[in-house]
C-alpha positions as CSV (number, residue, x, y, z in Angstrom):
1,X,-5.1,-13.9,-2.5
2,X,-3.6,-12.8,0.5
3,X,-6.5,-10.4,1.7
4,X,-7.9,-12.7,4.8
5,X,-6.7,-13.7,7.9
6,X,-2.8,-13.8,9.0
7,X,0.0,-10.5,9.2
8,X,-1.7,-8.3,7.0
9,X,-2.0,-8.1,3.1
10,X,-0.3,-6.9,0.3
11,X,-1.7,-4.1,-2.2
12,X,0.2,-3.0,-5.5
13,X,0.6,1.0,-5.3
14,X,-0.1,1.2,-9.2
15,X,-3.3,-0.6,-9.6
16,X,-4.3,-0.8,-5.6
17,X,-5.2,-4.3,-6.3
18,X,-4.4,-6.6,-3.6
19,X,-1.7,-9.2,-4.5
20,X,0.0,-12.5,-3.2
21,X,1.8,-12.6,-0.1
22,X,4.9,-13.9,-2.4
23,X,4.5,-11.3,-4.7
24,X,4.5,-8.7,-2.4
25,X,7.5,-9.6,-0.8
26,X,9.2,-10.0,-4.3
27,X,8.1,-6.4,-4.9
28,X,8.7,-4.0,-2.4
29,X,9.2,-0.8,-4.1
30,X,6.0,-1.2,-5.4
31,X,3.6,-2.8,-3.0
32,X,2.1,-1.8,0.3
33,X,2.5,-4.4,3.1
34,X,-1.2,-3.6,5.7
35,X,-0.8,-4.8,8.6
36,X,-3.9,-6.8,9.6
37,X,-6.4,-6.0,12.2
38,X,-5.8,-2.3,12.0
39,X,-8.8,0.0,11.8
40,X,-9.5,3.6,11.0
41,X,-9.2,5.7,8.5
42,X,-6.2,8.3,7.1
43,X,-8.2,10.6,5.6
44,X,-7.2,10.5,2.3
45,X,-4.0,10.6,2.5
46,X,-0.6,9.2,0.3
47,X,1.4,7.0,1.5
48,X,4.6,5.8,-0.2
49,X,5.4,1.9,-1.0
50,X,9.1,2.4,-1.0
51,X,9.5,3.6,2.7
52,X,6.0,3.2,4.1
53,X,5.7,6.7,5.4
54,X,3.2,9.2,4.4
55,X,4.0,11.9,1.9
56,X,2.2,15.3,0.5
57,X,-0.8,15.0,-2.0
58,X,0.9,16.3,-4.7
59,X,4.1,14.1,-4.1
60,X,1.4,11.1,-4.7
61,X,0.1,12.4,-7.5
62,X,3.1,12.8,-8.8
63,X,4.1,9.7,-8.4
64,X,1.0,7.3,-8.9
65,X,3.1,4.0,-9.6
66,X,4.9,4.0,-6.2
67,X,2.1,5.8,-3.7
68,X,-0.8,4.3,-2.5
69,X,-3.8,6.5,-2.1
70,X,-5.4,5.7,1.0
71,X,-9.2,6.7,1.6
C-alpha cells in the first residue's frame, strides 16, 4: 500500500480505503491524493475527489462515491 512514507497517499472516496499509488493515479475522479506530513483536523468536513476542494455536507452526502468524508 501506499500509506507510509514518500508524497502522500491515496484514499478511494467510495470505500475510504487507502489504495496504490498506481491506482490512484489511474483513478482520479475517484480517489483522494493526501499529501504527506500534513496534520490537523477539518472538522468533519467533505471534500470532493474530482477537484480537491471542499464542498457542503449535503453535496457529500449526496454524492458518497466521489466525496471523501473527512473526520
Amino acid at each position: 500500500m501506499s500509506k507510509g512514507k514518500g508524497g502522500g497517499s491515496y484514499r478511494s472516496a467510495s470505500s475510504g480505503r487507502y489504495v496504490t499509488a498506481a491506482h490512484g493515479r489511474r483513478s482520479p475522479s475517484t480517489t483522494v491524493h493526501e499529501a504527506g506530513g500534513k496534520s490537523g483536523s477539518t472538522g468533519g468536513s467533505y471534500r470532493s475527489a474530482i477537484s480537491g476542494r471542499f464542498v457542503t455536507t449535503a453535496h457529500g452526502k449526496r454524492s458518497p462515491n466521489t466525496t471523501t468524508h473527512e473526520k
